[in-house]
C-alpha positions as CSV (number, residue, x, y, z in Angstrom):
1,X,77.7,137.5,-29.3
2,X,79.7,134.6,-30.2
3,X,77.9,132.0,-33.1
4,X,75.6,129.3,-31.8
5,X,73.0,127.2,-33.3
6,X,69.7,127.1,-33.2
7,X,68.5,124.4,-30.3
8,X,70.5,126.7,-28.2
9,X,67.5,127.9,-26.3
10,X,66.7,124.0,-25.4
11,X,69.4,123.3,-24.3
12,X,70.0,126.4,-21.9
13,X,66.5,124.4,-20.1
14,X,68.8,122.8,-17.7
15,X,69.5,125.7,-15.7
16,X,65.9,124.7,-14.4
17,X,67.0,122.2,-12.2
18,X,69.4,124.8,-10.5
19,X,66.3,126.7,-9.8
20,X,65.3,124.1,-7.7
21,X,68.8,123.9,-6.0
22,X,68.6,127.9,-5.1
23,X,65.3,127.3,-3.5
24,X,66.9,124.5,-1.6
25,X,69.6,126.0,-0.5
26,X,68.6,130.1,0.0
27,X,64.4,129.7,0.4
28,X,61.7,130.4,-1.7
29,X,62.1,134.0,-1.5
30,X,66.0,133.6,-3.9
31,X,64.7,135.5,-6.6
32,X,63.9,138.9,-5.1
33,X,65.5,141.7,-6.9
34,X,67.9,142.9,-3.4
35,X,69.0,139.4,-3.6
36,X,69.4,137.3,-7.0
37,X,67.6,139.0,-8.9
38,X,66.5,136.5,-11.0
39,X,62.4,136.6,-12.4
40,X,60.6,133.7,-12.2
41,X,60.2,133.2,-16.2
42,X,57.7,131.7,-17.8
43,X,58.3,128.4,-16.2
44,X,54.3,127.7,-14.3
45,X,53.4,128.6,-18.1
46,X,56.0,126.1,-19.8
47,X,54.3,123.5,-16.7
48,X,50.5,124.4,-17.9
49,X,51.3,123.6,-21.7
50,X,53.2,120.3,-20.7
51,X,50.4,119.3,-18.6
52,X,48.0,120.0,-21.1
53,X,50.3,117.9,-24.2
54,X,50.8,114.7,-20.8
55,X,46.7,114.8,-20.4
56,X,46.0,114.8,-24.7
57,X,48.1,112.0,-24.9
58,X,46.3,110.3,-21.9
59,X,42.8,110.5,-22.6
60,X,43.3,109.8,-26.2
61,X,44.4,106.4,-25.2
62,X,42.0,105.9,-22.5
63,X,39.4,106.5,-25.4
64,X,38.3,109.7,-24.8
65,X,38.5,111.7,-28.1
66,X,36.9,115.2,-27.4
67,X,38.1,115.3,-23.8
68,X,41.5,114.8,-25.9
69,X,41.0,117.1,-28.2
70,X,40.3,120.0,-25.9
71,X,43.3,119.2,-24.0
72,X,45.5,119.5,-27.4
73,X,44.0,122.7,-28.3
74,X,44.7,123.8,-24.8
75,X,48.4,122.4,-25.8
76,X,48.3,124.3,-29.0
77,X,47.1,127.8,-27.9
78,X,50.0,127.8,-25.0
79,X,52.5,126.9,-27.6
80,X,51.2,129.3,-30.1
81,X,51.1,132.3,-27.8
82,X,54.6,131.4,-26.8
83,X,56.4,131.2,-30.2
84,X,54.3,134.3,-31.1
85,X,56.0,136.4,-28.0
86,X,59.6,135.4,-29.3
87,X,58.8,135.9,-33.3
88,X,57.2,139.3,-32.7
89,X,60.0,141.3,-32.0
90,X,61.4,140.3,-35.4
91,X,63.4,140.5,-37.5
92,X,61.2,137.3,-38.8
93,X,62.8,136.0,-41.2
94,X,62.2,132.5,-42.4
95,X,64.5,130.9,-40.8
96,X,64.3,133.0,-37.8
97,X,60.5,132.0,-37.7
98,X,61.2,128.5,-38.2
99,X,63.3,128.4,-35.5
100,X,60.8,129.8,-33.4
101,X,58.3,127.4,-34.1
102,X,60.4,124.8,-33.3
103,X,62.0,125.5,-30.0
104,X,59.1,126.9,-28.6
105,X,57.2,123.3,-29.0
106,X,60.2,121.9,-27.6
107,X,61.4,123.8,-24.5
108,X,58.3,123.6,-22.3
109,X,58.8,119.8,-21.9
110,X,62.2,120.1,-21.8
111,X,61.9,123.2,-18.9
112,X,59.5,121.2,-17.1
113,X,61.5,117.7,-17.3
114,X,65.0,119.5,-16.0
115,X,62.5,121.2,-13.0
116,X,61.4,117.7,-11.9
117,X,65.0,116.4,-12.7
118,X,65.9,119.2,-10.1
119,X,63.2,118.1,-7.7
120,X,64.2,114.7,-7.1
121,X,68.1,115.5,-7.4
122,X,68.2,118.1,-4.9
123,X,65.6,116.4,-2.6
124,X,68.5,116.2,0.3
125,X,70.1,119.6,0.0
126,X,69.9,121.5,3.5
127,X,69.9,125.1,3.5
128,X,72.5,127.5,3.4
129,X,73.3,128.9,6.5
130,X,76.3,131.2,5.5
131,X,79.3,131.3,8.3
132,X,79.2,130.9,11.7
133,X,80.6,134.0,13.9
134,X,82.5,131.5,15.3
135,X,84.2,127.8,15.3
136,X,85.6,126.8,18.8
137,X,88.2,124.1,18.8
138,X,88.6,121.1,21.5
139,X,92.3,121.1,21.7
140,X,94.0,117.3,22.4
141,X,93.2,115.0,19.8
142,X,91.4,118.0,17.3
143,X,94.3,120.5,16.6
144,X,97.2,118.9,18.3
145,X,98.6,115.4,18.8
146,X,96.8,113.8,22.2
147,X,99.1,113.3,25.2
148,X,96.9,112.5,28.1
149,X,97.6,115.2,30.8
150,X,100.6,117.2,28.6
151,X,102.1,119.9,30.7
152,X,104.9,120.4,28.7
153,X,105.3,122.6,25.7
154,X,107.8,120.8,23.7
155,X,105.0,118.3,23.5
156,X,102.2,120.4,21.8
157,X,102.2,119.1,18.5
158,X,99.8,120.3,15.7
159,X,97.4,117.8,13.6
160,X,98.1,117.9,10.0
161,X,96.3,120.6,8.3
162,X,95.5,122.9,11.3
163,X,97.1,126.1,10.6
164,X,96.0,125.9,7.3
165,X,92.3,125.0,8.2
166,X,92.2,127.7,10.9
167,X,93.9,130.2,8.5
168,X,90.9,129.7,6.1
169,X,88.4,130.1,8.4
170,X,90.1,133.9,9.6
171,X,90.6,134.7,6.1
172,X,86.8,134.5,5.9
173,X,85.8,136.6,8.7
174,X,85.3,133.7,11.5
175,X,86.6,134.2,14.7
176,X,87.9,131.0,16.1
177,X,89.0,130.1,20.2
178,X,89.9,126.8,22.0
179,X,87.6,124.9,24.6
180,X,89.6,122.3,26.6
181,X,89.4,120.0,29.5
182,X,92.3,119.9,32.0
183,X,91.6,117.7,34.1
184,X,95.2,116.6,35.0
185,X,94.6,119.9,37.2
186,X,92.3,118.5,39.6
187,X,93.9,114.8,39.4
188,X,96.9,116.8,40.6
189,X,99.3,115.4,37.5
190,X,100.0,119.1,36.2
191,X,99.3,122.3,37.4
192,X,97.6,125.5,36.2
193,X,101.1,127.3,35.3
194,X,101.7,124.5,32.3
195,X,98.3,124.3,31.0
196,X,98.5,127.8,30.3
197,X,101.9,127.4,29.0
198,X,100.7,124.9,26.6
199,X,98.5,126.7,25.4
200,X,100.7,129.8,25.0
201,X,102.5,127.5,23.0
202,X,99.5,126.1,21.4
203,X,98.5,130.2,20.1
204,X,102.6,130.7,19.1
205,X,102.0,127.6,16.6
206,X,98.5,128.0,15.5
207,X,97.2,131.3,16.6
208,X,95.9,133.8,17.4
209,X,92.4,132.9,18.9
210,X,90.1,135.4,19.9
211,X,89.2,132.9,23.3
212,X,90.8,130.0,24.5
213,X,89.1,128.2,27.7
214,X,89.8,125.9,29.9
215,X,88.1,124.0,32.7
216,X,90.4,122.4,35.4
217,X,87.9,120.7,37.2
218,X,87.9,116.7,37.1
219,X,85.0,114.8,36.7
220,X,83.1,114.7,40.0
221,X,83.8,118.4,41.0
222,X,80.3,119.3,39.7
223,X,81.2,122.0,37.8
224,X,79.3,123.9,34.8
225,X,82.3,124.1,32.4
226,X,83.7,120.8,31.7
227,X,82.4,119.2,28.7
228,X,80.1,117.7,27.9
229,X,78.5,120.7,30.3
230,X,77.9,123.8,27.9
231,X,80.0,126.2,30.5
232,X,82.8,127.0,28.8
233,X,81.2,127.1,25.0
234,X,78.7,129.9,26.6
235,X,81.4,131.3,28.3
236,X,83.3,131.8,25.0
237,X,79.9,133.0,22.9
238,X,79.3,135.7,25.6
239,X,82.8,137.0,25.6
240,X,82.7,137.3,22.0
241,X,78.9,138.8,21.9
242,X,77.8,135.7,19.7
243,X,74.9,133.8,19.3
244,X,75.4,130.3,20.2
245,X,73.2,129.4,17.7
246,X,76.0,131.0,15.4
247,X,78.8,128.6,16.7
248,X,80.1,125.3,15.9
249,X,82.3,123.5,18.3
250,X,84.7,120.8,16.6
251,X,86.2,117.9,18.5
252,X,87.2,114.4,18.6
253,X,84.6,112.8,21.2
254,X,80.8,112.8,22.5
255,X,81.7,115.3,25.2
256,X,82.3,118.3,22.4
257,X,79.5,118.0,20.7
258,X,77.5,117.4,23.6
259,X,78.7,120.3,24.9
260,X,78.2,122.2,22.0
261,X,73.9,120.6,21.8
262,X,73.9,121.8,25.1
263,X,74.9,125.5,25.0
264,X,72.3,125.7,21.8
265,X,75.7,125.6,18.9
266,X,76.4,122.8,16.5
267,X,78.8,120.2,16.8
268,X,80.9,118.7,14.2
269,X,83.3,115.5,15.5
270,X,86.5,114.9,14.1
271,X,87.3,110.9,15.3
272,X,90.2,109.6,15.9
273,X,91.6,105.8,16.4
274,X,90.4,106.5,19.9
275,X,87.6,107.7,19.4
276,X,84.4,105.4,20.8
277,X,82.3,103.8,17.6
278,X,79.6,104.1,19.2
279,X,80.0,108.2,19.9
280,X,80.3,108.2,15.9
281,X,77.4,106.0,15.1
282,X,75.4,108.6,17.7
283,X,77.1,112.4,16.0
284,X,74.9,113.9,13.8
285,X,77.9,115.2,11.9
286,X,81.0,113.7,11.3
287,X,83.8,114.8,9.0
288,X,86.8,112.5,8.5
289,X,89.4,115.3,8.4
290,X,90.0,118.6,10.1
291,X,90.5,119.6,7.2
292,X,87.0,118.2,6.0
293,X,85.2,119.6,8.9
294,X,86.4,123.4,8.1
295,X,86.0,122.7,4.5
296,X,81.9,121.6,5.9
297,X,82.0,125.0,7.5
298,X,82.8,127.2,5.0
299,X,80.8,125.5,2.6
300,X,77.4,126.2,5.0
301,X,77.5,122.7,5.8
302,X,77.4,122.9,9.4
């Protein structure tokens, strides 16, 4: 063991506000040995004796001398008992022992003061939900360059970052597939033959997906699958055998994560100079980057 010095075991207390931040992030039940494996400590002892020292020092100034003593003998047993458990084992020497004595009036304060610390730091941390099974893309304006109703190949133009972003994602397990309107179909400005041969081109650049979808329909045909409907980001969850409630949807505009709210997923929009301020102000998540929202998903963010 490498040389230290002797306030070492004070100053190793922090860790006790990253106590609080597993509990935020992986529930109260963290510690259990077939998951961290980490025992609880003596820390609701550490909180007893601090409590006891905060109340001597109280009632002695409110003028309440017995009532403050009892609380300081209270303070002095817990400490006693606690430098006793770490000078027993020995080998007791004197400065060993003096050691003792010292950081064991010290670290219960300390372990209590870096637990609140924790507390009120980690006050906004949201669970960790691990990674989805799968992140469907919008595709015009998300992973390529947006050219309203492109039908031609040549055209499909990836955002900066995309390959890399979905790369990440398959490197970690997370299947990933395309959910796009086409409405130039139904508005009669391409047909069916280049969509698909956009998006052939699309998988060549950034591929593969494990689904790609695509509703042709235009806005008043009714239909189930264009966004924001949920159609096609069900369609995609049942193909794959996922839960939606295991898939984010990323996209540019209201109509994705709608979509995604709708079919039970998450959403996460990406905006661009075109996208509405108000559909921003209204997305419960919104990343700045493709990049960023990927980096949100494999960080449990999401």
């Amino acid at each position: 063991m490498r040389p230290t010095d002797r306030w070492v075991s004070a100053r190793v207390q922090a860790g006790n506000a990253d106590d609080v931040l597993m509990r935020r992030l992986h529930g109260p039940g963290w510690r259990a040995p077939h998951r961290a494996n980490a025992p609880l400590g003596r820390r609701p002892q550490h909180t007893a004796v601090t409590a006891a020292a905060v109340a001597a020092a109280g009632l002695a100034l409110s003028g309440r001398p017995r009532a403050a003593l009892a609380a300081a003998g209270a303070w002095a047993a817990g400490t006693a008992e606690f430098a006793w458990r770490r000078i027993a084992p020995g080998p007791r020497t004197r400065d060993e022992v003096r050691t003792m004595l010292a950081t064991s009036a010290v670290i219960p304060p300390l372990a209590t003061w870096h637990w609140l610390r924790g507390v009120v730091r980690h006050v906004g941390v949201r669970p960790w939900r691990g990674l989805p099974d799968l992140v469907l893309f919008d595709r015009d304006g998300t992973l390529v360059r947006d050219y309203p109703y492109n039908g031609d190949p040549a055209l499909v133009r990836p955002v900066d970052g995309a390959k890399a972003a979905l790369d990440a994602l398959r490197a970690r397990g997370v299947r990933v597939g395309v959910v796009s309107n086409q409405s130039g179909v139904a508005r009669g400005i391409i047909i069916r033959a280049q969509v698909d041969a956009c998006m052939a081109r699309l998988a060549e650049l950034l591929g593969p997906f494990d689904t790609l979808q695509v509703c042709p329909h235009g806005p008043d045909d009714g239909c189930t699958c264009r966004k924001p409907a949920p159609g096609m980001v069900k369609t995609a969850c049942a193909e794959l055998d996922v839960d939606p409630a295991r898939c984010v949807v990323i996209g540019d505009i209201a109509a994705d994560v709608d979509a995604a709210a709708a079919a039970g997923a998450t959403g996460i929009m990406v905006p661009t100079p075109v996208t509405r301020k108000a559909e921003v102000a209204a997305a419960a998540h919104v990343a700045p980057t493709l990049t960023a929202a990927v980096d949100d998903v494999l960080g449990g963010r999401w």
